[in-house]
C-alpha positions as CSV (number, residue, x, y, z in Angstrom):
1,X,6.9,20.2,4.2
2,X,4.5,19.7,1.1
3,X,6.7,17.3,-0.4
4,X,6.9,14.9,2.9
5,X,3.0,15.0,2.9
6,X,2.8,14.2,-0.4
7,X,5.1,11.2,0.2
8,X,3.6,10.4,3.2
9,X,2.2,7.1,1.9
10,X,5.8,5.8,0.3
11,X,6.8,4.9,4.0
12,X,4.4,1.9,3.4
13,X,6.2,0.6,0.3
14,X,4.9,-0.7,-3.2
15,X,1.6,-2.6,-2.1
16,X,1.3,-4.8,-5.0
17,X,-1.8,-7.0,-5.1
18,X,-2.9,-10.5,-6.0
19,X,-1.6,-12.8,-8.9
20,X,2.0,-13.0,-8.3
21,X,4.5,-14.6,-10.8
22,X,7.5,-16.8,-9.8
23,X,9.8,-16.6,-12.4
24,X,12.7,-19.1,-13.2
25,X,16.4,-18.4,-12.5
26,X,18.4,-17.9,-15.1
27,X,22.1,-16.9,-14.0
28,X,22.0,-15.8,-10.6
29,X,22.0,-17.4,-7.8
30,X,18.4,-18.0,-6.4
31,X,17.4,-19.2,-2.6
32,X,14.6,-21.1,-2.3
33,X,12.2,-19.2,0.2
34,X,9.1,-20.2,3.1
35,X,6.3,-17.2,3.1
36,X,5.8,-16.7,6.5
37,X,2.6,-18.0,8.1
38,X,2.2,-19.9,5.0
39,X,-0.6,-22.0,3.9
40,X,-2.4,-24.5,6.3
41,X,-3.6,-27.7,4.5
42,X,-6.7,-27.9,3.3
43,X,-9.1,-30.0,4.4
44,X,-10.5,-33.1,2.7
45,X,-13.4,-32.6,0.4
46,X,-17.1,-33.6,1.0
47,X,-20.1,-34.4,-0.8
48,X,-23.1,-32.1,-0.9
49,X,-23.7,-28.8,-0.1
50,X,-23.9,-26.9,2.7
51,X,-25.4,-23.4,3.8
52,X,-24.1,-20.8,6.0
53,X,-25.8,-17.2,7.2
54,X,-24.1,-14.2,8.8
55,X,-24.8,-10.7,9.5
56,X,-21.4,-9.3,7.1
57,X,-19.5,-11.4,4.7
58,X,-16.2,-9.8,3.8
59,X,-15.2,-11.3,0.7
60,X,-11.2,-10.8,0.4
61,X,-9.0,-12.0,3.2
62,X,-6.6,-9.5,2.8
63,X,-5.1,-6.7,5.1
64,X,-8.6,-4.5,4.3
65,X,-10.7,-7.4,4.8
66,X,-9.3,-8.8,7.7
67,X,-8.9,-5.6,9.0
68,X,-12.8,-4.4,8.6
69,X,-13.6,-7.9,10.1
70,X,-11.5,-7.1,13.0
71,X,-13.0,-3.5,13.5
72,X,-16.6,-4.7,13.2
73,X,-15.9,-7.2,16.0
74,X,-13.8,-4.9,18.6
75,X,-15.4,-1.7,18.0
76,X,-19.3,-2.1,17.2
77,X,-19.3,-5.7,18.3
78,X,-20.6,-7.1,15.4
79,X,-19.1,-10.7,15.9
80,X,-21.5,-13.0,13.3
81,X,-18.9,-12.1,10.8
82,X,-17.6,-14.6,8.0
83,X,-14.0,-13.3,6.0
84,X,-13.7,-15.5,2.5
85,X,-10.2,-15.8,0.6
86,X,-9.9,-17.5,-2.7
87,X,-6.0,-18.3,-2.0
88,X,-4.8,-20.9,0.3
89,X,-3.4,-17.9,2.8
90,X,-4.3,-14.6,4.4
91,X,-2.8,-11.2,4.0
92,X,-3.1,-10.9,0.1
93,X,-0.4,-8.5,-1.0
94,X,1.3,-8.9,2.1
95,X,4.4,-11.0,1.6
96,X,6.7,-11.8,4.0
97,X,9.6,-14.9,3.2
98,X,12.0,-16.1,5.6
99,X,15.3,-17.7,5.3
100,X,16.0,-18.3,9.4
101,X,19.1,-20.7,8.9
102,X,20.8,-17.7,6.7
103,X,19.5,-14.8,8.8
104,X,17.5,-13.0,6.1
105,X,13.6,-11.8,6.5
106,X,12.0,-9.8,3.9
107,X,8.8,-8.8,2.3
108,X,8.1,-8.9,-1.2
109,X,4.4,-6.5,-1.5
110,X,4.4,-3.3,1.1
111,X,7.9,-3.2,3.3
112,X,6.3,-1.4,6.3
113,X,3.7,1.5,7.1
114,X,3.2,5.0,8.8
115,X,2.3,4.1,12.5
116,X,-0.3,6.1,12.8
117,X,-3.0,5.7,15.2
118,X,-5.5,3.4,13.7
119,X,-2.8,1.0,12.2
120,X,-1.4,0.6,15.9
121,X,-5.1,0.3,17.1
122,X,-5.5,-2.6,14.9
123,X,-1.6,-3.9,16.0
124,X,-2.5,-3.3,19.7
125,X,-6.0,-5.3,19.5
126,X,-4.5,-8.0,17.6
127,X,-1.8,-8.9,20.4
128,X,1.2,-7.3,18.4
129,X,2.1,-4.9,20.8
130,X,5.2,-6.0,21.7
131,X,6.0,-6.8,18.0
132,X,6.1,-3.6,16.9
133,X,9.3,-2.3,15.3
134,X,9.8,1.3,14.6
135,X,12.7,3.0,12.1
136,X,15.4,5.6,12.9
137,X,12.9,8.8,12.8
138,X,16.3,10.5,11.5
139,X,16.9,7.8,8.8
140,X,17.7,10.2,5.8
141,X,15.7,9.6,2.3
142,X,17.8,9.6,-1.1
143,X,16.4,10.8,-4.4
144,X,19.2,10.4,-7.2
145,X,20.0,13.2,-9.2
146,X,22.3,14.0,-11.7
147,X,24.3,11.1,-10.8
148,X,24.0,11.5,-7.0
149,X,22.3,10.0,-4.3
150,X,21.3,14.1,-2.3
151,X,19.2,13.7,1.0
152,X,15.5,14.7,1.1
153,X,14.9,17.5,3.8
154,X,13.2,15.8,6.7
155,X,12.6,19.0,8.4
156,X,11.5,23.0,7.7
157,X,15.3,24.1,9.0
158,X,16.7,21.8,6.5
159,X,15.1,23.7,3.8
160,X,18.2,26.2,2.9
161,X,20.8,23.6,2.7
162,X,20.1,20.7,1.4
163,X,21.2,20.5,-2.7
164,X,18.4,18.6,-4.6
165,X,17.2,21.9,-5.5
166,X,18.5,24.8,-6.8
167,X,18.2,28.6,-5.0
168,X,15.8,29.7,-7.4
169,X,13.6,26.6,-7.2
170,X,13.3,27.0,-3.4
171,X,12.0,30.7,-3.9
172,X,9.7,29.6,-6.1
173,X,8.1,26.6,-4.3
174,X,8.0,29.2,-1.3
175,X,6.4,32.0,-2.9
176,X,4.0,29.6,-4.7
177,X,3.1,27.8,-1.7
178,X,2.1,31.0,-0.3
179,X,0.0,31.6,-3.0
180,X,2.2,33.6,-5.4
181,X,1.4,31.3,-8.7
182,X,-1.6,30.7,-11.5
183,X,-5.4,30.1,-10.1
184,X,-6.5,26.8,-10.2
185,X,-7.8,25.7,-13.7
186,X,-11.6,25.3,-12.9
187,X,-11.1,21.5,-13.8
188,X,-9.7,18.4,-11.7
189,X,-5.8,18.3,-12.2
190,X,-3.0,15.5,-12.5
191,X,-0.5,15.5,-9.6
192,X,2.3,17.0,-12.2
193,X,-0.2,19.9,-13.0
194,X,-1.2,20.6,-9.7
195,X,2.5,20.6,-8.2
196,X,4.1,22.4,-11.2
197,X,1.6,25.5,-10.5
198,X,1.9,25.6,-7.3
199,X,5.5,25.1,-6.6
200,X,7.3,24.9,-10.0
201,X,9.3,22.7,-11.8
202,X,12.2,21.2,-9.5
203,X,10.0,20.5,-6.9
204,X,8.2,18.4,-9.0
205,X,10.8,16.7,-11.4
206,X,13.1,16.1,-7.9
207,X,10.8,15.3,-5.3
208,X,7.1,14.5,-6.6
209,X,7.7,12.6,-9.7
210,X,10.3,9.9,-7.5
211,X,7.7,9.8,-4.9
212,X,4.7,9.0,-7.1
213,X,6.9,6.1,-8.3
214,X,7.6,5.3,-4.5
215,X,3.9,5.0,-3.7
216,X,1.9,4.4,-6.8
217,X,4.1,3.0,-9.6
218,X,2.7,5.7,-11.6
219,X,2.5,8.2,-14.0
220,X,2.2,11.6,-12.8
221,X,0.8,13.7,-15.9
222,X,-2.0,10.8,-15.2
223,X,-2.7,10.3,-11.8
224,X,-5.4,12.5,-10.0
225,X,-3.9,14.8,-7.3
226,X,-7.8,15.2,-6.0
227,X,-7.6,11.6,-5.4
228,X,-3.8,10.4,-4.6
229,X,-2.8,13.3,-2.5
230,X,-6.7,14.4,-1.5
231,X,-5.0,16.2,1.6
232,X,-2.8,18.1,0.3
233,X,-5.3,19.4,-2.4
234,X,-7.7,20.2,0.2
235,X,-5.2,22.9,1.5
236,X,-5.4,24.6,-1.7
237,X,-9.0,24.3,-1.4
238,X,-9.8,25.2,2.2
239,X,-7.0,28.3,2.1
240,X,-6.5,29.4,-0.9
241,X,-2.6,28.6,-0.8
242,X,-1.0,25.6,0.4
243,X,0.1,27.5,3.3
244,X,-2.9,29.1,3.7
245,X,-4.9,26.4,4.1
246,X,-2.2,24.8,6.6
247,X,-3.0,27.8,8.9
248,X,-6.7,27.1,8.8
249,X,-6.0,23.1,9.4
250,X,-4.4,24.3,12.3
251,X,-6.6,26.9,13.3
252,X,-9.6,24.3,13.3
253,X,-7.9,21.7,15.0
254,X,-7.3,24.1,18.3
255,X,-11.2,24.7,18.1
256,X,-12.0,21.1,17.9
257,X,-9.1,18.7,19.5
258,X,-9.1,15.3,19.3
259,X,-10.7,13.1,22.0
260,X,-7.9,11.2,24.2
261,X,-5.4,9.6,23.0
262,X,-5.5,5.2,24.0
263,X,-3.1,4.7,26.4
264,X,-2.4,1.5,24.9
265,X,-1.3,2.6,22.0
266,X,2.8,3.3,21.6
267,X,3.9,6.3,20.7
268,X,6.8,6.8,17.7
269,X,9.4,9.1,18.0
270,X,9.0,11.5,15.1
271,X,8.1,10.7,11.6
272,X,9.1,7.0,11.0
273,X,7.6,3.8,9.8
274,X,6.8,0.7,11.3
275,X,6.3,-2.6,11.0
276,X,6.5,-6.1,13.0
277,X,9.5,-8.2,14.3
278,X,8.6,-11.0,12.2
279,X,7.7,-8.8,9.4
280,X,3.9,-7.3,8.7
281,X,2.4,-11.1,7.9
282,X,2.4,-10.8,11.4
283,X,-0.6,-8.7,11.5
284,X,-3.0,-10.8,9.1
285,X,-1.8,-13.8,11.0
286,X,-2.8,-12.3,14.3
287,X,-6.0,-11.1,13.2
288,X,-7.2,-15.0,11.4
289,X,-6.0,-16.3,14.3
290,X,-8.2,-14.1,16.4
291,X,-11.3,-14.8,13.8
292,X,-10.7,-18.3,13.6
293,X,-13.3,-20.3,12.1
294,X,-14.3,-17.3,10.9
295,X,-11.8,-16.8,8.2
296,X,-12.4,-19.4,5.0
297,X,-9.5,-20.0,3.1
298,X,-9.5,-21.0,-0.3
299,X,-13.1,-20.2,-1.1
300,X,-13.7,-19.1,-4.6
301,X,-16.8,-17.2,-5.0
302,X,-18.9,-17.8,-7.9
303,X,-22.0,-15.6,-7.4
304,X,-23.6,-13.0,-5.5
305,X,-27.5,-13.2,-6.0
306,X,-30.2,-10.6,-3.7
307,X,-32.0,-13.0,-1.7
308,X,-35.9,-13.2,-1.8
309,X,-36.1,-11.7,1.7
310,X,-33.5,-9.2,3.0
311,X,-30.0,-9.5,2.0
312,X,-27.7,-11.7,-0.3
313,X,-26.6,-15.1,-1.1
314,X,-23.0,-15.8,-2.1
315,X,-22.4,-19.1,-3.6
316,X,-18.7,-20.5,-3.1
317,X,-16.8,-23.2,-4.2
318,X,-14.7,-24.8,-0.9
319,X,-12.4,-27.7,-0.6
320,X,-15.4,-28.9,1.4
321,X,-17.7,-28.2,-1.6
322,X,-20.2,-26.0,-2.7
323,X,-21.3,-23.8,0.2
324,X,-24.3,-20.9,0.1
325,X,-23.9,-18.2,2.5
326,X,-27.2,-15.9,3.7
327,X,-25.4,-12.5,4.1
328,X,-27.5,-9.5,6.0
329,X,-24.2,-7.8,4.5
330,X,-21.7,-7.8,2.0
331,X,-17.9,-6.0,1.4
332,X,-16.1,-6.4,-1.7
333,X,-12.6,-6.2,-0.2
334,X,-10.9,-7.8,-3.5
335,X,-9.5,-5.7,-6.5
336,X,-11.8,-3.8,-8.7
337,X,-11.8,-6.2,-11.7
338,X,-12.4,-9.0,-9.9
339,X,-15.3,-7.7,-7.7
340,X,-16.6,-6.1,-11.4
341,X,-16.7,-9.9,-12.7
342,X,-18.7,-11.1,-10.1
343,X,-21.2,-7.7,-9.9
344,X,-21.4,-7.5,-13.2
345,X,-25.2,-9.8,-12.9
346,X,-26.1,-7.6,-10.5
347,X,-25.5,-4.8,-12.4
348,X,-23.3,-4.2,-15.4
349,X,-23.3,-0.3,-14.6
350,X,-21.2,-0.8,-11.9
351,X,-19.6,-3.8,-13.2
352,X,-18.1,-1.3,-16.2
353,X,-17.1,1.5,-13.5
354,X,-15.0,-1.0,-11.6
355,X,-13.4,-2.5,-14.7
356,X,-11.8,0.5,-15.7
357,X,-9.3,1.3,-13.0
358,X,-5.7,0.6,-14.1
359,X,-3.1,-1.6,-12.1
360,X,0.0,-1.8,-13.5
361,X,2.6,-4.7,-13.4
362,X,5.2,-4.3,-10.9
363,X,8.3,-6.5,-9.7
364,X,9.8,-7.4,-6.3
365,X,13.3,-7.9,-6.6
366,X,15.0,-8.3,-3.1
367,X,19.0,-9.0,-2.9
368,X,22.0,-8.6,-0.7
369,X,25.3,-7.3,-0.9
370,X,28.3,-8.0,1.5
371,X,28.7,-4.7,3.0
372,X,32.1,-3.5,1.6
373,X,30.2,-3.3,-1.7
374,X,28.7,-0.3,-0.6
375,X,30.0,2.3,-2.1
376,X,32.4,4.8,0.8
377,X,30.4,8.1,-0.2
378,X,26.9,6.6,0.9
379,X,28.3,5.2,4.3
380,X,27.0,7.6,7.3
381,X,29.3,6.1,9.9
382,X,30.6,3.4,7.7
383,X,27.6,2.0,7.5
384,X,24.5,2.3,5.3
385,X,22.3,4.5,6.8
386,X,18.2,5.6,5.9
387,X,15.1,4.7,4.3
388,X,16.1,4.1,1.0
389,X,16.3,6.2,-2.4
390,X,14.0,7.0,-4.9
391,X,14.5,7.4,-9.0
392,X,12.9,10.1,-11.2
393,X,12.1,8.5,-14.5
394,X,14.3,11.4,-15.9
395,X,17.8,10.2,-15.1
396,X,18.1,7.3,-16.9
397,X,17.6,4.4,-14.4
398,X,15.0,1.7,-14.9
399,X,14.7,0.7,-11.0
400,X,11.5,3.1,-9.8
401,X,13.5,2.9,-6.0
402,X,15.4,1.1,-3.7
403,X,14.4,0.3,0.6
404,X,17.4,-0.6,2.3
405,X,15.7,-3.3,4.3
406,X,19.0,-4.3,6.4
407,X,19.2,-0.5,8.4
408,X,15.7,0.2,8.3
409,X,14.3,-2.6,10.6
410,X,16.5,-5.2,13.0
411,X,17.4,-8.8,12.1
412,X,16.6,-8.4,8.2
413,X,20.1,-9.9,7.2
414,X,23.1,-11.5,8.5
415,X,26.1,-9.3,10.2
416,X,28.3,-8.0,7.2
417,X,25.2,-7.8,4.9
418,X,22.9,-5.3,3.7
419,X,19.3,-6.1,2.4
420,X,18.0,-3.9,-0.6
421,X,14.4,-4.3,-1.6
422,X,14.2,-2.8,-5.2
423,X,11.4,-2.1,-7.3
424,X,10.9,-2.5,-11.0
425,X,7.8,-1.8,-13.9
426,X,5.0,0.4,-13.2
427,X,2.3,2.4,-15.4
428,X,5.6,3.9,-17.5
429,X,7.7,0.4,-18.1
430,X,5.1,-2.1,-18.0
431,X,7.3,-4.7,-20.2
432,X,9.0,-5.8,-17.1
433,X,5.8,-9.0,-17.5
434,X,8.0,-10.4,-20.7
435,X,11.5,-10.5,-19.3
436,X,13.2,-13.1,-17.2
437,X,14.2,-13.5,-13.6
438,X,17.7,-12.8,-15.0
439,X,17.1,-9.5,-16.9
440,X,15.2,-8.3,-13.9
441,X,17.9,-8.4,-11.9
442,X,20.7,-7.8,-14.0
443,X,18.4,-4.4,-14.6
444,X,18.7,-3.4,-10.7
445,X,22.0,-4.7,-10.5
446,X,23.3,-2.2,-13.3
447,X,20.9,0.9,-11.6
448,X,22.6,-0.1,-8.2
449,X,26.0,0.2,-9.5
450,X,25.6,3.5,-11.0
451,X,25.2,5.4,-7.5
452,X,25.4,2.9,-4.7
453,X,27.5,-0.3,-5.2
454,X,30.6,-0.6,-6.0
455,X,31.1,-1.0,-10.1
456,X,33.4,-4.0,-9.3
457,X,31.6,-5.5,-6.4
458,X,30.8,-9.3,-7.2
459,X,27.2,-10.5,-8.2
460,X,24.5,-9.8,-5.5
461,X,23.1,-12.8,-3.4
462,X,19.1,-13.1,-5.5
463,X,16.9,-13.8,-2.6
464,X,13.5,-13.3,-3.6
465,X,12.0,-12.0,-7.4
466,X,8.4,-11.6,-7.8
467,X,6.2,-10.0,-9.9
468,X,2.5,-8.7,-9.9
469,X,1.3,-8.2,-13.0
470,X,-1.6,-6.0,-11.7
471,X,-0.3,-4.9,-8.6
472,X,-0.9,-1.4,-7.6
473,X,-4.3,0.6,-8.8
474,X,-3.6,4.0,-10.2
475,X,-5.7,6.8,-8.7
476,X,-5.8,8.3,-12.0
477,X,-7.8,11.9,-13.1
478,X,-11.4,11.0,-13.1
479,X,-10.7,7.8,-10.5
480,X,-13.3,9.3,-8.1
481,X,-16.1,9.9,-10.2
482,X,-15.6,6.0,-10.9
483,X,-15.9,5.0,-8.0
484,X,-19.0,6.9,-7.4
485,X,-20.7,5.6,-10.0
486,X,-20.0,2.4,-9.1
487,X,-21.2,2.7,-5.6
488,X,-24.5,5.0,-7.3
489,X,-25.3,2.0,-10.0
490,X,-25.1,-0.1,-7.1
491,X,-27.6,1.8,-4.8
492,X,-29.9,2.8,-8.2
493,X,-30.5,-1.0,-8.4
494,X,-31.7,-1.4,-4.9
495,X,-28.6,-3.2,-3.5
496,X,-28.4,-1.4,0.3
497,X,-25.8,-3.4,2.2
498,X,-23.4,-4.6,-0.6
499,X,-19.8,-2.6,0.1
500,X,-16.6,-1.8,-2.0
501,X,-13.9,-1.4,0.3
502,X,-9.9,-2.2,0.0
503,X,-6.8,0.2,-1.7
504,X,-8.4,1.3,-5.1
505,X,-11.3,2.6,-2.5
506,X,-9.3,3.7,0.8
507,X,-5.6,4.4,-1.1
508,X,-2.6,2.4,-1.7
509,X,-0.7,2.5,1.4
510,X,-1.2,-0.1,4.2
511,X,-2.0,2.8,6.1
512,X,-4.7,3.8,4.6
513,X,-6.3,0.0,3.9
514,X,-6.1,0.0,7.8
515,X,-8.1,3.2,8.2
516,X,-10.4,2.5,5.4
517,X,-11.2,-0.7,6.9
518,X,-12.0,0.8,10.3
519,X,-14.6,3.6,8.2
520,X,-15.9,0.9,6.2
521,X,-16.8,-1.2,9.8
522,X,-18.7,1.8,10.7
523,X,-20.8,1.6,7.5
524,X,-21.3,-1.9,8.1
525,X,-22.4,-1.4,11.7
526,X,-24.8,1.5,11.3
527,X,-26.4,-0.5,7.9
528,X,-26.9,-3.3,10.3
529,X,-28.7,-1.6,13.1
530,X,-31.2,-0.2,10.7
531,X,-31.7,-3.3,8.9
532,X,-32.4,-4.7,12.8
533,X,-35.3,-2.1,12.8
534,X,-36.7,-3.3,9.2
């Protein structure tokens, strides 16, 4: 289906990114929480300075940095690697908090991802293999309309039965998909333009609109569909229809198939998500482990100079103190206003480019409800069943979506409770930064009652409320030609070697940090051999 490609990337979760705020309870009951893997003490601080060299410095220890470290290492062997992190722990976005004495595990950035191939490469090399926990590939999806929770078809034969859209609105997203609908303008579209021409109104205000909150906390009528759902457009591009250019996909991919599959690698039943037993910190923990003295936590880098010779120096401040690091290479794995502040010296060209991506402020807000306050219409079996639901902005709830953490993965919440991961803010209610811990929750708590709890149920158990003030970066209409001209400032001013990499570059889902990590590596790798050859 077009709609389950386009919402491919909301089986990773919100991915919110680095600056998260604790707020204070006020009403509700709060459990204080441990983030898995938390962080290590740091060590005593020294006089003087010292100085460092490596072949790549990866600034940003999160899942992209670690990851690209990890690639350059196991596939190109590039081991004289060095990963920096300003914060005390590694994994950046990824947050997983434990309460073992109470039986509740849960993550408070991305909730899981698609297992595709590279992400269970990276598992599998890491030592995870065994870790890995996969979903119900039947788990039904729920998008709430008109005051009821209807399934999302998972599958082509569910197409003429299921009730989020009317019989009309089918014919029309099938005869447009086909190619029965309005040429393409001539000019790079939002995601609601695109969809709207191509396959009308319902399947955009019922399926497309929910899932660009689900994966982006964005706007629609803003965001690129060139750049958030680049495969998707392509079709359109390569075939002239969305079907057509499905055909030709799969006519090209019988000419050229794909080289063996590892047999390491597990293979999922169906489309499902993924993550760990121990929730995804495991796989940044696994992977510093593996680095070891390789990753730096809590280094704060100050500047990034081009060195006389070949390559760069990057200047940090440690708990050890000031350290200089000789780089042959550098990737910028941290958000795009951050690395914009610290290129900005070597050129404010690119500096500007990377300061004008948007991230929104988004909130985490994670609670449990005995089981009986589940309403009896949205038990499948008496129990609650699926992914979770999703909220178009048009049907007057303030939660952007709901992951029912408890059926999705094992060992998420005592017997007799279910888990709900909810999500708040984004680009079309960024206010969510001024209110409280209390009016957070009491906000998802009156959403929740309106479809799935019980109106009379008693106050939810607060576990866990977090928010990001910039958390996920929009992939808005002109996003790529941004981040070309930031990479083309960069390679105008002679910098060869100096990277961007992480979400605002790869995408949003954990998915695709994993696989832009890998692609970045390569980069890395071949840059290295020819600056061997210099």
């Amino acid at each position: 289906m077009v709609a389950a490609a386009m919402a491919t990337a909301a089986s990773a979760g919100m991915p919110p990114l680095i600056g998260p705020r604790r707020l204070r309870s006020h009403g509700f009951t709060v459990r204080c929480a441990a983030v898995a893997g938390g962080a290590a003490e740091a060590p005593a601080a020294s006089t003087g300075a010292r100085a460092m060299s490596a072949d790549c410095v990866v600034v940003g220890g999160g899942i992209s940095g670690l990851c690209t470290a990890q690639a350059l290492a196991t596939k190109h062997g590039v081991s004289d690697v060095l990963v920096t992190e300003a914060r005390a722990r590694p994994g950046g976005n990824i947050t997983t908090v434990e309460r073992p004495e109470e039986g509740y595990l849960w993550e408070e950035g991305p909730n899981s991802f698609q297992p595709s191939d590279p992400v269970l490469t990276m598992a599998v090399d890491s030592g995870l293999k065994d870790d890995l926990v996969f979903g119900d590939p039947n788990a039904p999806r729920f998008v709430l309309w008109e005051g009821k929770l209807r399934p999302v078809p998972s599958k082509p034969a569910d197409l003429p039965f299921f009730d989020l859209m009317s019989i009309p609105g089918k014919l029309r997203a099938g005869f447009g998909a086909l190619g029965i609908r309005p040429p393409p303008p001539g000019r790079e579209e939002s995601v609601e333009e695109f969809v709207r021409r191509n396959l009308g109104a319902e399947v955009f205000e019922r399926l497309i609109e929910p899932f660009c909150s689900g994966v982006y906390a964005g706007d629609p009528s803003k965001l690129s569909m060139k750049a958030a759902f680049g495969k998707v457009w392509r079709l359109e591009e390569a075939g002239g229809s969305i079907i057509g250019g499905t055909i030709k996909t799969i006519q090209e991919r019988g000419k050229n198939p794909k080289p063996p599959r590892d047999p390491r690698l597990p293979k999922p039943k169906g489309q499902t998500v993924a993550s760990f037993r121990k929730g995804l910190a495991m796989l940044p923990n696994a992977i510093t482990s593996s680095l070891g003295s390789k990753v730096k936590l809590s280094w704060k880098l100050t500047s990034v100079t081009k060195s006389d010779g070949k390559g760069y120096v990057l200047v940090y401040e440690t708990p050890e103190g000031v350290v200089s690091v000789e780089a042959k290479s550098v990737i910028m794995t941290i958000p795009s206003y951050v690395a914009s502040d610290i290129l900005r010296p070597l050129s404010s060209d690119a500096a500007d480019a990377l300061s004008r991506f948007y991230y929104p402020p988004v909130a985490a807000v994670t609670i449990s409800y005995p089981k009986e306050a589940i309403r009896k219409e949205c038990l499948i079996d008496g129990e609650l069943q699926g992914f979770g639901q999703l909220h178009p902005r048009s049907q007057g709830v303030e939660t952007l979506g709901t992951i029912y953490s408890s059926s999705l993965f094992p060992n998420r919440a005592p017997a007799g409770r279910v888990l709900l991961l909810n999500y708040i803010g984004g680009a079309t209610n960024t206010g969510i930064v001024s209110k409280s811990e209390s009016e957070l929750v009491e906000a998802v708590d009156r959403d929740l009652r309106k479809m799935l709890i019980n109106p009379r149920a008693a106050d939810p158990l607060v576990l866990g409320v977090r928010v990001w003030p910039q958390a996920i970066p929009q992939f808005l209409v002109g996003h790529l030609d941004l981040l070309e001209a930031a990479k083309s400032a960069l390679g105008r001013g002679g910098y060869d070697g100096l990277f961007l990499g992480g979400n605002y570059v790869a995408g949003v889902a954990l998915g695709r940090c994993v696989e832009g990590a890998y692609e970045s590596a390569s980069q890395i790798s071949d840059f290295l051999t020819k600056y061997a050859y210099k």
